[in-house]
C-alpha positions in Angstrom: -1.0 21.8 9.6 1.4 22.1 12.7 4.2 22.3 9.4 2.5 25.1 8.5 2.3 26.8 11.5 5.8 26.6 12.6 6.5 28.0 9.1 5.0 30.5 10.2 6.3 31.5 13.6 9.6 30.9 11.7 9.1 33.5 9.4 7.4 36.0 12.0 10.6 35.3 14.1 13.0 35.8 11.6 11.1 39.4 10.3 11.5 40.4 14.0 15.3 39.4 13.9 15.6 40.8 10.9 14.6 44.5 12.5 16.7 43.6 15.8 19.6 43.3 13.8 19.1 46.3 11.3 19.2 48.5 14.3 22.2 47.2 16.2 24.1 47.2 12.8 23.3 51.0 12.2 24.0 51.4 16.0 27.2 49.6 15.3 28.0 51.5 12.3 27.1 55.0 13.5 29.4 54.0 17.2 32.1 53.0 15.5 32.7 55.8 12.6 32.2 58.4 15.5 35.0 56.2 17.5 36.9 56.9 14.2 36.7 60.3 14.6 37.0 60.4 18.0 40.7 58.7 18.1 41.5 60.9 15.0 41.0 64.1 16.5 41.5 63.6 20.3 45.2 63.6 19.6 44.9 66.9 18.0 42.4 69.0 20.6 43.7 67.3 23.5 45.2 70.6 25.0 41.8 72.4 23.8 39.4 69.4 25.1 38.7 70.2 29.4 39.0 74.4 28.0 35.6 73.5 27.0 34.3 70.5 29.2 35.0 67.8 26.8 38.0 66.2 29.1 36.3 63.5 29.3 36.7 62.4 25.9 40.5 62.2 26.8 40.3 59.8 29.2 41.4 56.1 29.1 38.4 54.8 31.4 36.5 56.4 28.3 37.7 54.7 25.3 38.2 51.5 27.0 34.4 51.8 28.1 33.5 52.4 24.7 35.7 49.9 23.0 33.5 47.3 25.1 30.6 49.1 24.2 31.2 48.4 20.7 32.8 44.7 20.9 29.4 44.0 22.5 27.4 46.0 20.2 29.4 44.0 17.4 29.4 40.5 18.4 26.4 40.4 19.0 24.9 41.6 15.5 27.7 40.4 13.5 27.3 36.7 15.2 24.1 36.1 15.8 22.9 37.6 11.8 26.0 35.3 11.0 24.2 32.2 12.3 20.7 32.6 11.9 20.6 34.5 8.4 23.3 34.9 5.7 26.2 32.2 7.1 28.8 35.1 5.3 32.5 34.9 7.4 33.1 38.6 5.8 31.2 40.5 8.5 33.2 38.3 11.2 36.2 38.5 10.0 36.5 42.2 9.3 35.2 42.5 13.1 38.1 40.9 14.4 40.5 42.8 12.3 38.7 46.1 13.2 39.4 44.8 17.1 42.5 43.8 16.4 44.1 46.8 14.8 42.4 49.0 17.1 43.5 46.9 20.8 47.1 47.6 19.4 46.9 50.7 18.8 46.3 51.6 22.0 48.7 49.3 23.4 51.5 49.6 21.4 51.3 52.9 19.4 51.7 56.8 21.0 51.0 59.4 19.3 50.5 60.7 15.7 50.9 56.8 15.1 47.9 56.0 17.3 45.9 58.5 16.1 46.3 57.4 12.2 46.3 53.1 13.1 43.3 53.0 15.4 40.7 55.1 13.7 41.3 52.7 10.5 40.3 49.5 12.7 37.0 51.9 13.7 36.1 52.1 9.9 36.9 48.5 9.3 34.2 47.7 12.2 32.2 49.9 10.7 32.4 48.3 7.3 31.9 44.7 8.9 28.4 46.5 10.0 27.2 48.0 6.7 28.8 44.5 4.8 26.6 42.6 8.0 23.4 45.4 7.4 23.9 44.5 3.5 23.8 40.7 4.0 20.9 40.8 6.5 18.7 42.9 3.7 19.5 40.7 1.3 18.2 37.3 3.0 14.9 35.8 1.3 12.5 34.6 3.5 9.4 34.6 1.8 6.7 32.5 3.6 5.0 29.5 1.8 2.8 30.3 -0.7 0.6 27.0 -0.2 -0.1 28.5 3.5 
């Protein structure tokens, strides 16, 4: 009987993960195509951006902020669905790529070179989400039928 319980609670839990980490993927998804953007046009309205209060957007304090944002955002979906549901090293690995690509960018590229390189590691982190969304969705967890 306890067997049957924890069964239970096991399934209940893993239903609630299961919505927990549908929303941080599409979170994660929806951040990181607009950082995409973002880094892909910047470069070429950055004269036009404070004309109409968007300076902001320009800023380093900003895209670093939001680079964290969506490392957090990330590694915790991506890990956590990677442990407790699907065990796939796809989602993972195309995260740290996505990072990767996207930290030297800003490091080491200037210009029309940054603004080409980093918005492709936004859509790889943004593909590691929808892969991650896609993996989570497809996890079985039917509860015993002999309940």
């Amino acid at each position: 009987m306890l067997t049957q319980q924890c069964c239970i609670c096991d399934y209940i839990c893993d239903v609630e993960f299961n919505k927990v980490s549908t929303k941080l993927d599409s979170i994660g998804m929806t951040a990181s195509t607009l950082c995409a953007i973002h880094c892909a046009l910047v470069p070429v309205f950055i004269t036009v951006l404070p004309l109409i209060g968007l300076g902001f957007l320009a800023n380093p304090w900003f895209e670093w902020g939001m680079i964290i944002l969506a490392f957090i955002i990330g590694v915790t979906s991506i890990s956590s669905s990677y442990v407790r549901m699907h065990k796939k090293a796809v989602p993972l690995i195309l995260l740290t790529i996505g990072f990767l690509i996207i930290i030297s960018g800003h490091l080491f590229l200037k210009g029309w070179a940054e603004g080409v390189i980093v918005p492709i590691g936004g859509f790889t982190i943004a593909a590691a989400h929808f892969i991650n969304y896609k993996y989570v969705g497809a996890c079985d967890h039917v509860p015993n039928a002999n309940l």
